[in-house]
N, C-alpha and C positions, 0 to 999 in steps of 0.2 A: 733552459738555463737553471741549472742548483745553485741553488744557496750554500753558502760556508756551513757547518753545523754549530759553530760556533755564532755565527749569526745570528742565528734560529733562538739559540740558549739567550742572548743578550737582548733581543728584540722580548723573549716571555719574560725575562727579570723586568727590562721597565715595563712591562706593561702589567707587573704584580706592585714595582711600586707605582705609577699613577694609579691602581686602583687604591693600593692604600694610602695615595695621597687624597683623593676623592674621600675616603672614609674619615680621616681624620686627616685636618688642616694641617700642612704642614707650619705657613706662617702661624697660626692659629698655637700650633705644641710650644714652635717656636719664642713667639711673645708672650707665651704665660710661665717658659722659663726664663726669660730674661726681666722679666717683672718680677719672677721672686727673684731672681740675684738681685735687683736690685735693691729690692724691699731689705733683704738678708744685710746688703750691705749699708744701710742705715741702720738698723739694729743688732751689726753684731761684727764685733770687733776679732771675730775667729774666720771671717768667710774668706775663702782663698782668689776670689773675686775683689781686686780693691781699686777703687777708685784710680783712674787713669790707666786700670790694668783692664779694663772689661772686657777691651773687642780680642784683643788678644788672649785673654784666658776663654772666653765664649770660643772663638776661633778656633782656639787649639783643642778642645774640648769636642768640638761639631769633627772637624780632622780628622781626631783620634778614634773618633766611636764608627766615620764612615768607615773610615778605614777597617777597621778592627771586625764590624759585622762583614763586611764586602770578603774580606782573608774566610769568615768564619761561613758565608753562604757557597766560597770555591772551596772550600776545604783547604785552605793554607795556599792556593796556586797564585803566586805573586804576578806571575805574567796574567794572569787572566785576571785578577782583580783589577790589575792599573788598566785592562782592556775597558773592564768594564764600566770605573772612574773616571776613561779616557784620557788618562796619566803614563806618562812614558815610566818603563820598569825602574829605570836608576831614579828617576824622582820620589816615585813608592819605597824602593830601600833606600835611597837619603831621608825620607820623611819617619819610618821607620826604624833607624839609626839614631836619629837625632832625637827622637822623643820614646819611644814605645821600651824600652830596654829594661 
């Protein structure tokens, strides 16, 4: 029995991210950026992060950047990015429409 080739590709990407999630914590990157947004947003009345906006601008923020390297590791291939996020393709271009433009 063969394997899809596409399989094959999907099965090495995660297993390039658990190792780099083994190398550096992901909750760990995680909670040292959301401790400085919030540090930033007591002292500083410029941060685009504001009080009762956090999970939603963290949210959209975390979104944006999977998104953005996922397009940038297929080479732009939107079908196979949302393969790879495990996202249906029209949810990828609504998500992409709606913010990315």
């Amino acid at each position: 029995m063969s394997s899809h080739p596409h399989k094959k590709r999907t099965e090495a990407q995660l297993q390039d991210l658990r190792e780099f999630c083994r190398e550096f914590s992901l909750r760990e990157l995680v909670a040292e950026k959301v401790e400085q947004i919030l540090n930033q947003m007591e002292t500083s009345d410029g941060n685009t992060c504001t009080e009762g906006d956090i999970y939603r601008c963290i949210m959209g923020t975390v979104e944006e950047s999977l998104i953005k390297e996922t397009l940038n590791k297929t080479n732009g291939n939107k079908s196979r990015t949302a393969e790879i996020l495990g996202i249906n393709r029209n949810t990828l271009r609504n998500k992409m429409n709606g913010k990315f433009k």
